[in-house]
Backbone as a chain_set.jsonl record, in Angstrom:
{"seq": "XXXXXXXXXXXXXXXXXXXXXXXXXXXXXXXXXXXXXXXXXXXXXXXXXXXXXXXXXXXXXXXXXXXXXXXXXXXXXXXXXXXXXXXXXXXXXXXXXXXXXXXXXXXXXXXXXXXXXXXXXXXXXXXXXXXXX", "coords": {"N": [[0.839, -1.179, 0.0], [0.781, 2.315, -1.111], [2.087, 5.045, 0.73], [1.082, 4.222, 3.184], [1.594, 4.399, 6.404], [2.383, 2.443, 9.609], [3.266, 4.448, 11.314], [0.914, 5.846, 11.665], [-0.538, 5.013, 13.844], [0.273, 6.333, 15.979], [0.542, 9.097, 15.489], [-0.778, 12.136, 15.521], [-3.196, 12.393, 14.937], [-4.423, 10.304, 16.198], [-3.714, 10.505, 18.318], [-5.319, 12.848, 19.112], [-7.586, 11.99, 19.358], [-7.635, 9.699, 21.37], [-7.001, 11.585, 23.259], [-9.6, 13.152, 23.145], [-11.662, 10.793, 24.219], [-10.154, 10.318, 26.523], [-10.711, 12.975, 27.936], [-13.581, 13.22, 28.019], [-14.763, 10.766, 29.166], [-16.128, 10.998, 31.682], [-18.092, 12.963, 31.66], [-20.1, 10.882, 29.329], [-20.157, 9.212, 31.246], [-22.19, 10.417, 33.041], [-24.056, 11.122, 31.451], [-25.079, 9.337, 30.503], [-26.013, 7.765, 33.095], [-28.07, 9.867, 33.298], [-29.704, 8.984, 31.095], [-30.315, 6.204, 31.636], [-32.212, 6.037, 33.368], [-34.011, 7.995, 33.112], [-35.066, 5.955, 30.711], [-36.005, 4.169, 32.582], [-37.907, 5.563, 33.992], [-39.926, 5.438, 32.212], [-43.331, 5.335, 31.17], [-44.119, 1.994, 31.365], [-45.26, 0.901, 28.532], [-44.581, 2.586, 27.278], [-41.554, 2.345, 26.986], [-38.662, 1.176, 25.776], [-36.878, -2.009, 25.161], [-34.581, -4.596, 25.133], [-35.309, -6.986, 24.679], [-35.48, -9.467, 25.93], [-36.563, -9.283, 28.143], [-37.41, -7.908, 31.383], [-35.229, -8.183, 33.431], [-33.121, -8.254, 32.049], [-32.551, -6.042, 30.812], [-31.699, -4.261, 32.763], [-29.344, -5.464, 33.974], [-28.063, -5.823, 32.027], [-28.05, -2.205, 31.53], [-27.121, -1.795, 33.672], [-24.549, -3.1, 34.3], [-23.068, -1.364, 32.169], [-23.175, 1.135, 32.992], [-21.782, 0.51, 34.803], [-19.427, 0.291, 34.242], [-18.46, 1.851, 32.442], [-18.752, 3.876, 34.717], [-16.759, 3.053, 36.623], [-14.321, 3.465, 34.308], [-14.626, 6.758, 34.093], [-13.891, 7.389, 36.518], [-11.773, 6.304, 37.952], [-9.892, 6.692, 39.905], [-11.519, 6.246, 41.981], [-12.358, 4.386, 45.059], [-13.075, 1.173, 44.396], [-15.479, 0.283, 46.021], [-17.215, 2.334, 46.698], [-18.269, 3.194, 44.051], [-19.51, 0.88, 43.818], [-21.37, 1.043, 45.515], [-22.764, 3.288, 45.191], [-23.543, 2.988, 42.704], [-25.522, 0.962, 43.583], [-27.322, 2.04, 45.111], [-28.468, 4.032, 43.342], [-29.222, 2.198, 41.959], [-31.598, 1.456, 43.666], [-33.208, 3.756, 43.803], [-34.064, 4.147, 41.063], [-36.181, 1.802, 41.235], [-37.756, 2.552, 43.526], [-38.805, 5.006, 42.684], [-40.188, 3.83, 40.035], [-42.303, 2.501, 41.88], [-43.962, 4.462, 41.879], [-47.479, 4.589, 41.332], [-48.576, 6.455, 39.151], [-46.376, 6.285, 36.953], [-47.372, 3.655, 35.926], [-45.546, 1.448, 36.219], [-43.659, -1.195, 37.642], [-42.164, -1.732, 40.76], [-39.431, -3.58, 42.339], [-37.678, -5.787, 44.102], [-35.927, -7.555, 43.296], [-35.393, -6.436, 40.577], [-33.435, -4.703, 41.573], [-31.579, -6.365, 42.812], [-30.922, -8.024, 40.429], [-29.599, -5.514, 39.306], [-27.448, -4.935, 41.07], [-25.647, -7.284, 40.947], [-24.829, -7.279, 38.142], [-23.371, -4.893, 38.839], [-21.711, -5.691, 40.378], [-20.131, -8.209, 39.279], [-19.15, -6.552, 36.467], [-17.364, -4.839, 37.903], [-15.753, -6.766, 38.673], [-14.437, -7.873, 36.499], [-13.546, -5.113, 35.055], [-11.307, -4.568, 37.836], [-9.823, -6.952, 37.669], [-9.184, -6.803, 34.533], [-7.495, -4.55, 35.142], [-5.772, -4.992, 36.596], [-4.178, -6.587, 35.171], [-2.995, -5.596, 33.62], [-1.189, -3.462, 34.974], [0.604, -5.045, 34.71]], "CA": [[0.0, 0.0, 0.0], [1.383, 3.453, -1.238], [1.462, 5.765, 1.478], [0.42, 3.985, 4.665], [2.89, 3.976, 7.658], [2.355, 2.329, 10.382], [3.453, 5.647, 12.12], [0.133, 7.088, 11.938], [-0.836, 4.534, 15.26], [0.827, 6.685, 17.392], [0.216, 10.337, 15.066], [-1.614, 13.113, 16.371], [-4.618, 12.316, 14.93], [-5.063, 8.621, 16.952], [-3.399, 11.194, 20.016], [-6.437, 13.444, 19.811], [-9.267, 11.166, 19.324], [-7.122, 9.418, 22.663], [-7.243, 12.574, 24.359], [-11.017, 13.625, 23.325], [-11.713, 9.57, 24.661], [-9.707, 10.604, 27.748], [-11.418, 13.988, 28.52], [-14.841, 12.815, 28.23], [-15.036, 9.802, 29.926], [-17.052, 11.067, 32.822], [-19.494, 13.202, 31.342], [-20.357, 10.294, 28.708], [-20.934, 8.368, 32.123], [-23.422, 11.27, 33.518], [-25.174, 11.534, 30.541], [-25.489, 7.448, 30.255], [-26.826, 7.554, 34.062], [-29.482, 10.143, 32.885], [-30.631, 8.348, 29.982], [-31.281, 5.208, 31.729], [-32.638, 6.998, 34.134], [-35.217, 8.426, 31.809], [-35.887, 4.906, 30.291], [-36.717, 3.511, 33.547], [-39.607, 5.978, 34.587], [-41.331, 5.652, 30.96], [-44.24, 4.127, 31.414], [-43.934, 0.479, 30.521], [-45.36, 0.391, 27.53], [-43.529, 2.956, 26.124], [-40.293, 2.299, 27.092], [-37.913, 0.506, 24.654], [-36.363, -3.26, 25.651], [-34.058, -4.993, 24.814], [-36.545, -7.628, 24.19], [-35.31, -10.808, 26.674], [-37.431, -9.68, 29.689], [-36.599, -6.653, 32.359], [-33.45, -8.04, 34.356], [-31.824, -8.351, 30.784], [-32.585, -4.62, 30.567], [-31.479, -4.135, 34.221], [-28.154, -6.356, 33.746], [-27.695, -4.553, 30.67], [-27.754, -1.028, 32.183], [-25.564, -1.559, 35.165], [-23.188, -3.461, 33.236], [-22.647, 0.109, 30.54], [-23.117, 2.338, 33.825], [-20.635, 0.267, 36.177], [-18.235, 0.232, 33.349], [-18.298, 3.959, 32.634], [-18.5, 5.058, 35.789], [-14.828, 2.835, 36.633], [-13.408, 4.03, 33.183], [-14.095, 7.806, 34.194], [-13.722, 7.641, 37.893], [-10.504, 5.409, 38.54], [-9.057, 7.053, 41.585], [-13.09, 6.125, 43.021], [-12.075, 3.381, 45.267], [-14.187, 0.106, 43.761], [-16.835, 0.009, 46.975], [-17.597, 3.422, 46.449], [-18.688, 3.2, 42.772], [-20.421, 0.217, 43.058], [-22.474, 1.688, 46.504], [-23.242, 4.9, 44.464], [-24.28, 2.978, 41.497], [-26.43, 0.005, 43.904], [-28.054, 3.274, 45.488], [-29.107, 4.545, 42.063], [-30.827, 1.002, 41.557], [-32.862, 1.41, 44.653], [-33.751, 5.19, 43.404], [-34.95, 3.36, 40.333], [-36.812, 1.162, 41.923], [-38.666, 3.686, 44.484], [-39.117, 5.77, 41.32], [-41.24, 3.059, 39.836], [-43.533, 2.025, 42.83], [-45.183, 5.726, 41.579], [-48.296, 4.89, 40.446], [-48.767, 7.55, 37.646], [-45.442, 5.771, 35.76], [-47.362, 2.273, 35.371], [-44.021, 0.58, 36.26], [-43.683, -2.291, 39.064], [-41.034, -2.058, 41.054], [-39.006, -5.271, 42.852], [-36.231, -6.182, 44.815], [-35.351, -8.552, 42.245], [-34.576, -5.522, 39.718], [-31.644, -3.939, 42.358], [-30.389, -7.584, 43.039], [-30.151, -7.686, 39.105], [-28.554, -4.219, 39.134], [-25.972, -5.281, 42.142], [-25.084, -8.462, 40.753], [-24.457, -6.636, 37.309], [-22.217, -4.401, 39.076], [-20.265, -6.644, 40.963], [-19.318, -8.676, 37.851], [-18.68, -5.376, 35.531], [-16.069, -4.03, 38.748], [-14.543, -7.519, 38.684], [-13.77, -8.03, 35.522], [-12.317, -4.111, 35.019], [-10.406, -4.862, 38.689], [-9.143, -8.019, 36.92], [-7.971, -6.182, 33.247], [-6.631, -3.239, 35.704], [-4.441, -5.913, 37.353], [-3.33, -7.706, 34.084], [-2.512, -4.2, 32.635], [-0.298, -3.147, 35.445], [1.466, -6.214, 35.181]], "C": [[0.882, 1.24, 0.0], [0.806, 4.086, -0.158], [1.01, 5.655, 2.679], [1.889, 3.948, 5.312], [2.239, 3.624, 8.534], [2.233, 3.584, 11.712], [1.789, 6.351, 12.836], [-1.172, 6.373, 13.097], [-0.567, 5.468, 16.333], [0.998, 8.508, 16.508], [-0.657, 10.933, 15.565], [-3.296, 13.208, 16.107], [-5.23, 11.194, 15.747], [-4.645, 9.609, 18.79], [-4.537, 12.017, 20.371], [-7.549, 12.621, 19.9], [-8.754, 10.444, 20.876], [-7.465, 10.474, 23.555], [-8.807, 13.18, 24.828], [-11.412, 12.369, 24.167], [-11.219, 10.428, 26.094], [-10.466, 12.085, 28.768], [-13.275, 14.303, 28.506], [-15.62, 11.317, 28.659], [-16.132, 10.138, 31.21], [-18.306, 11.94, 32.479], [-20.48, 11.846, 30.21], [-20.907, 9.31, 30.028], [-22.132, 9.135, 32.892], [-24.436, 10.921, 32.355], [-25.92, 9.874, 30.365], [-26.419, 7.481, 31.12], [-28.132, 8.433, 33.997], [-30.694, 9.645, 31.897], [-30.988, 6.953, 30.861], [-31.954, 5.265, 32.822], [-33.808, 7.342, 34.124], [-35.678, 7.18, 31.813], [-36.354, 4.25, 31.076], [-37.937, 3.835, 33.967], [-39.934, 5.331, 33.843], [-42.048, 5.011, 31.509], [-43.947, 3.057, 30.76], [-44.128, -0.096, 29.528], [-45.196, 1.379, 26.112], [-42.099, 2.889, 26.311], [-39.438, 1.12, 26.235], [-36.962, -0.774, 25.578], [-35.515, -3.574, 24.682], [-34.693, -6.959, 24.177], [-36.263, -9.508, 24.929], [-35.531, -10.661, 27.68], [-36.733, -8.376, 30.12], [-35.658, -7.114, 33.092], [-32.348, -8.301, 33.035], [-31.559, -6.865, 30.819], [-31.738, -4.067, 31.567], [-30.045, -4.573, 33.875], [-27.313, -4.973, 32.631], [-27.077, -3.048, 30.7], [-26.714, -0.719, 32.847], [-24.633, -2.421, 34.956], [-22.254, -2.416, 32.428], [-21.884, 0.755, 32.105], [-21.422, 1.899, 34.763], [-18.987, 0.52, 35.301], [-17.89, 1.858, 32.568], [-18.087, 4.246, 33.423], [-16.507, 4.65, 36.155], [-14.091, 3.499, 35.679], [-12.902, 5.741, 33.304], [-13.684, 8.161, 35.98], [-12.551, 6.413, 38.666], [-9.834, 5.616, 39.416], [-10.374, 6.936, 42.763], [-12.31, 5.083, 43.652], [-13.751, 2.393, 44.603], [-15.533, 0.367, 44.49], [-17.561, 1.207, 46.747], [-18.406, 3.293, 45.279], [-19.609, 2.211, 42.812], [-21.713, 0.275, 44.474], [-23.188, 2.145, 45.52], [-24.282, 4.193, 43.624], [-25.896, 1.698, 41.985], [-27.428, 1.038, 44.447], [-29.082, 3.956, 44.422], [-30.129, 3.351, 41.718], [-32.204, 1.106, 42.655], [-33.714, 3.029, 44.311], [-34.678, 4.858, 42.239], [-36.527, 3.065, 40.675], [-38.419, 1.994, 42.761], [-39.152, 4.554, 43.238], [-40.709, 5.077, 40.733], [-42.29, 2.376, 40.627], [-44.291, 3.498, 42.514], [-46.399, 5.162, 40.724], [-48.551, 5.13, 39.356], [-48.013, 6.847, 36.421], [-45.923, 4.9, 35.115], [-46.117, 1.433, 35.212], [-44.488, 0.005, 37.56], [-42.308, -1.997, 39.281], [-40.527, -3.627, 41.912], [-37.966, -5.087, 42.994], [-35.647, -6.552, 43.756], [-34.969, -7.802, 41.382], [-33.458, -5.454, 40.557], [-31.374, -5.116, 42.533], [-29.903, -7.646, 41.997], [-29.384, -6.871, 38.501], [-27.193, -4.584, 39.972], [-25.164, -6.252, 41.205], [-24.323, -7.806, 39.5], [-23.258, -5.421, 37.994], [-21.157, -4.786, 39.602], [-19.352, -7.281, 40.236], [-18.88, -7.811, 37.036], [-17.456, -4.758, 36.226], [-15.144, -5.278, 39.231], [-13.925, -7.697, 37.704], [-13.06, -6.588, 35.184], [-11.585, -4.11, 36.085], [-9.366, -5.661, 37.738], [-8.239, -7.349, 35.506], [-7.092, -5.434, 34.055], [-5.63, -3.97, 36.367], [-4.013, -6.106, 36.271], [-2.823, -6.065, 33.691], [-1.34, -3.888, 33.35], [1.073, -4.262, 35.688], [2.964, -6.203, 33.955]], "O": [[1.691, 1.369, 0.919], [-0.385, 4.005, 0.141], [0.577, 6.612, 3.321], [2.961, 3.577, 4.835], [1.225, 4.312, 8.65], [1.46, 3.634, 12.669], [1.541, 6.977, 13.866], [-2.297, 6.845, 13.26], [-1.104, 5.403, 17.439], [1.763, 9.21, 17.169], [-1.497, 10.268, 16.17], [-4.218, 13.766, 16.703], [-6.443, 11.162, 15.952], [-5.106, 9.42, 19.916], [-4.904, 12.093, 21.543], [-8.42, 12.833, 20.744], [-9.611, 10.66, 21.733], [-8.173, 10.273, 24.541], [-9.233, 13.515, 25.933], [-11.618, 12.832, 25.289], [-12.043, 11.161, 26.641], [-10.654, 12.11, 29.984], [-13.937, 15.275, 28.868], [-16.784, 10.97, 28.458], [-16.933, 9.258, 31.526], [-19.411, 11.675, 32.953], [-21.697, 11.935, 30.376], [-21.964, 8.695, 29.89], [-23.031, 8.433, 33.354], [-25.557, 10.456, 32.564], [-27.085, 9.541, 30.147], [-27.578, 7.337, 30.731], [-29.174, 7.998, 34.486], [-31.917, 9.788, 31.873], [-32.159, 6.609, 30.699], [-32.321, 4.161, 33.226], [-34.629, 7.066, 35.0], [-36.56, 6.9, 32.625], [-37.25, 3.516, 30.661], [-38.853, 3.069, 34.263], [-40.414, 4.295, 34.304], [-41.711, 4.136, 32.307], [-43.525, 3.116, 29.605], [-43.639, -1.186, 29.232], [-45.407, 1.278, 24.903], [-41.465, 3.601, 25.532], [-39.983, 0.017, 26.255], [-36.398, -0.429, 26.616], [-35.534, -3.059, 23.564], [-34.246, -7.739, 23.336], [-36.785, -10.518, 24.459], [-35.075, -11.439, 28.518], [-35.798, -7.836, 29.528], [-35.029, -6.173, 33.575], [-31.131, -8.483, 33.08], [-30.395, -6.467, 30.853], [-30.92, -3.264, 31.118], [-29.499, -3.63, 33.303], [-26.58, -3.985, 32.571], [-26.035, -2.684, 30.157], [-25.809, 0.114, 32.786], [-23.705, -2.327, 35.758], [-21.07, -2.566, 32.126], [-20.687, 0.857, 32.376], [-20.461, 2.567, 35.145], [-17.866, 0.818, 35.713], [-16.917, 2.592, 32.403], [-17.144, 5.036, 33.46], [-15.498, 5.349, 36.058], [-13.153, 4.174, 36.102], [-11.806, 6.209, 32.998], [-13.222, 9.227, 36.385], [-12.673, 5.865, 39.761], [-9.077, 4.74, 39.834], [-10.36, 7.323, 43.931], [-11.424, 4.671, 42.903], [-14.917, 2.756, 44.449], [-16.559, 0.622, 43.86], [-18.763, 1.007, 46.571], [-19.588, 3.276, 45.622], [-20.569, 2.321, 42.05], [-22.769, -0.355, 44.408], [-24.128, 1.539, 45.005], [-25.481, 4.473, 43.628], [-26.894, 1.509, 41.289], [-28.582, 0.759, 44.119], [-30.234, 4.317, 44.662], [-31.306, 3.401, 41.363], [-33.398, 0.889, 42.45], [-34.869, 3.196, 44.702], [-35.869, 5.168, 42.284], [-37.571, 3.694, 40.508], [-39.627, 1.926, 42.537], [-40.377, 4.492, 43.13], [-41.853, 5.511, 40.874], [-43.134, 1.698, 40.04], [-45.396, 3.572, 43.051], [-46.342, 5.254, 39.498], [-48.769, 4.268, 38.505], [-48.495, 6.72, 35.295], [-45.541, 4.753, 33.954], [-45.788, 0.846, 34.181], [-45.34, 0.442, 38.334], [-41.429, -1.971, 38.419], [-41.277, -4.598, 42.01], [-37.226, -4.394, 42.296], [-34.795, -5.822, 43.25], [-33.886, -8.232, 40.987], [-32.485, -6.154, 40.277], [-30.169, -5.041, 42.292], [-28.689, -7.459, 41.919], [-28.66, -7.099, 37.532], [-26.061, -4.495, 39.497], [-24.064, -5.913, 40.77], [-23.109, -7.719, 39.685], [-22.231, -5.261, 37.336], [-19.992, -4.426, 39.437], [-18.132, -7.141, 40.325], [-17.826, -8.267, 36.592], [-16.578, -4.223, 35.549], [-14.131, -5.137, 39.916], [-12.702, -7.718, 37.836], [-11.853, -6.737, 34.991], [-10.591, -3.49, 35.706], [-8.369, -5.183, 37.197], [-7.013, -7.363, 35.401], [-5.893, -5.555, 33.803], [-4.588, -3.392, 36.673], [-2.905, -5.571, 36.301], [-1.602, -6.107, 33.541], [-0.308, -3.939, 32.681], [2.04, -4.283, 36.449], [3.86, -7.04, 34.067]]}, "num_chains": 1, "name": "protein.A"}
């Protein structure tokens, strides 16, 4: 191929798209936690699925969220992040016992949110070990 170098891995154009990546990591995790946020009030039968039941949806969520929030908040200690983010499931939750939304709420969602975060902050623990290695 005329013209390609290798070089342009490590050129200023792969350094800014790195740096934009690097300086928006934490609002990209705000804005995540508002949107699903949002999709949780909707009422239930307008809200958009993923279409294998609500703890796929649930799983799903706090799988993105737990994994954003570590990516932009890495000096969080782990327990912290995945409080904050089991806290946000019970806000959920309480959210949807409103009436007006037509949503059910259930334990069984925030156990599906916890569990989803526990596995999403072991496996980035786990890369963040192999990396420093």
């Amino acid at each position: 191929m005329a013209g390609f170098s290798p070089a342009i891995f490590i050129s200023g154009q792969w350094m800014a798209l790195i740096d934009l990546y690097r300086r928006f990591k934490a609002p990209v995790f705000w804005l995540t936690l508002v949107v699903v946020y949002g999709l949780a009030i909707m009422p239930a039968d307008q809200a958009p699925s993923l279409g294998a039941g609500d703890k796929v949806n649930h799983v799903a969520a706090f799988l993105v969220l737990t994994l954003l929030g570590r990516a932009g908040y890495r000096s969080l200690p782990a327990w912290r992040l995945a409080a904050a983010l089991s806290l946000f499931g019970i806000l959920i939750e309480l959210t949807q016992a409103i009436p007006a939304l037509r949503r059910d709420a259930s334990v069984w969602d925030w156990v599906a949110d916890s569990a989803a975060i526990l596995v999403a902050l072991g496996v980035a623990l786990t890369v963040e070990r192999l990396r420093r290695r």
